[in-house]
C-alpha positions as a Markdown table, in Angstrom:
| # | Residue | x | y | z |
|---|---|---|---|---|
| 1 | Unk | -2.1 | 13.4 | 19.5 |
| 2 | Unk | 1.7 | 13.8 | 18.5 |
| 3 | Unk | 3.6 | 17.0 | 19.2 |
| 4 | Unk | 7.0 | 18.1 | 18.0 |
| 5 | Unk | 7.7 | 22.0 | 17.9 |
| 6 | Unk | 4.9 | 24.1 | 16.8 |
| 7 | Unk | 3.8 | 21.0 | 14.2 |
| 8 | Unk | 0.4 | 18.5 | 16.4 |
| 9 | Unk | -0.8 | 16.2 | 14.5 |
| 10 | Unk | -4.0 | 14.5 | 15.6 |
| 11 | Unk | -4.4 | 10.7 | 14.3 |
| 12 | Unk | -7.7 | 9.4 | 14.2 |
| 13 | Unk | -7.9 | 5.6 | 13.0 |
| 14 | Unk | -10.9 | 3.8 | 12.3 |
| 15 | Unk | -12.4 | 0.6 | 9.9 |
| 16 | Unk | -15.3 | 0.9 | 7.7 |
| 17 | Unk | -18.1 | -1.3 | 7.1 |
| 18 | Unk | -16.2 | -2.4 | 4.0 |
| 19 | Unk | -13.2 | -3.5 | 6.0 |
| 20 | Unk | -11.3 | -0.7 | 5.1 |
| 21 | Unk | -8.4 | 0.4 | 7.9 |
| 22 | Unk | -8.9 | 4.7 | 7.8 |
| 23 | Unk | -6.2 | 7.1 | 8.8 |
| 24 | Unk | -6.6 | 10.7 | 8.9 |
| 25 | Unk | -4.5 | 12.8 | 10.2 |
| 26 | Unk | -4.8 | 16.8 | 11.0 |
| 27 | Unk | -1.8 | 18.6 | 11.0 |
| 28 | Unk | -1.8 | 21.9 | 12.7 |
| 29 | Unk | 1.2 | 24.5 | 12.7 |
| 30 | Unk | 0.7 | 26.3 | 15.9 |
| 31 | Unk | 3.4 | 28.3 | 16.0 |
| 32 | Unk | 3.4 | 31.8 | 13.4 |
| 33 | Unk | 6.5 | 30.8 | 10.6 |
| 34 | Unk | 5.6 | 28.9 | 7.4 |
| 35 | Unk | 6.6 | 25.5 | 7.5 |
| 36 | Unk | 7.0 | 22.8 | 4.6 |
| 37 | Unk | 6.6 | 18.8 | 6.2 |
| 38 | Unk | 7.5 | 15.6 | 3.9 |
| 39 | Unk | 4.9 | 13.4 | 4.7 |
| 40 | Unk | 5.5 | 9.4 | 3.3 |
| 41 | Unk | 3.3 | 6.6 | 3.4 |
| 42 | Unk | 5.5 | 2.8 | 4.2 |
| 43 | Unk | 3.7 | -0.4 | 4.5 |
| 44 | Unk | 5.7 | -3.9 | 4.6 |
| 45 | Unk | 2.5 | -5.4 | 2.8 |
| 46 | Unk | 1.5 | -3.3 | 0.1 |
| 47 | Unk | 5.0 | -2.4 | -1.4 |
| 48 | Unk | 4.1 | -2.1 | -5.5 |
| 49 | Unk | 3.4 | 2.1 | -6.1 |
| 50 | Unk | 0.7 | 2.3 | -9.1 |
| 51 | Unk | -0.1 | 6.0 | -9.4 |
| 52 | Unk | -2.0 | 7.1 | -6.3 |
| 53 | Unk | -1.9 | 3.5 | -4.6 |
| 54 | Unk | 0.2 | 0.9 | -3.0 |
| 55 | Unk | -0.9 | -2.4 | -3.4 |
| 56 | Unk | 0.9 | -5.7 | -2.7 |
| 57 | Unk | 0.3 | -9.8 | -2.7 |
| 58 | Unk | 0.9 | -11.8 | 0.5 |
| 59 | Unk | 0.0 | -15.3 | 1.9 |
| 60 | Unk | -1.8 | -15.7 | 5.2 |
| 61 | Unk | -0.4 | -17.4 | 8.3 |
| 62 | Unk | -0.5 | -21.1 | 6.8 |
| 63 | Unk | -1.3 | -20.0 | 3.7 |
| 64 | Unk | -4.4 | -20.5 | 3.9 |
| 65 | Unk | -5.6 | -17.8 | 1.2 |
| 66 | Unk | -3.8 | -14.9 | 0.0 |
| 67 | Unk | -4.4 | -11.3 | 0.6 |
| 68 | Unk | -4.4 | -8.3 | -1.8 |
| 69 | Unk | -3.3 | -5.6 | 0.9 |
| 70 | Unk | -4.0 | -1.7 | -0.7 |
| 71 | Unk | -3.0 | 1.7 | 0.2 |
| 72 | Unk | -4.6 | 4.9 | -1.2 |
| 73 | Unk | -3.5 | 8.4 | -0.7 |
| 74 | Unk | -5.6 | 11.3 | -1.3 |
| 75 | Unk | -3.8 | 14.3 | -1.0 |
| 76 | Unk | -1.2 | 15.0 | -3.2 |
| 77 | Unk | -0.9 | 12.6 | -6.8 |
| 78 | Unk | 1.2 | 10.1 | -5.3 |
| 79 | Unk | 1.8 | 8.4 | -1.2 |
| 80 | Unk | 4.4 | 10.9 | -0.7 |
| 81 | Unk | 3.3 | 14.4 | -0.5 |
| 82 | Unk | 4.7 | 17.6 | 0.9 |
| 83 | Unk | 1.8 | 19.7 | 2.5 |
């Protein structure tokens, strides 16, 4: 859990049975005033924005095969979103 002010946010991180890296976070205003937060989504892998995703192309250590990293947001229409 990460604290700052009256914003928490708790991060849970998981994989799937797919392989799929899972973040959610839960974002709680504890405090009584309205607030607005800019929320952006980096990776150093996945750096190509295509609509709702980020997706990318990068060797493996050796190169021994190449991975297809990819980044999907679902709130908001694109990885940025203010909420």
């Amino acid at each position: 859990m990460h604290t700052s002010g009256s914003i928490r946010v708790n991060q849970t991180k998981f994989i799937t049975d797919n392989n799929a890296l899972v973040t959610n976070l839960a974002i709680t205003n504890t405090g009584t005033a309205s607030t607005t937060l800019q929320l952006r989504a980096t990776s150093p892998y996945a750096t190509t924005a295509s609509g709702t995703e980020l997706t990318g192309q990068r060797a493996s250590y050796n190169s021994l095969t190449t991975l297809f990293p990819g980044w999907a947001a679902t709130a908001g229409s694109r990885c940025q979103a203010a909420v």
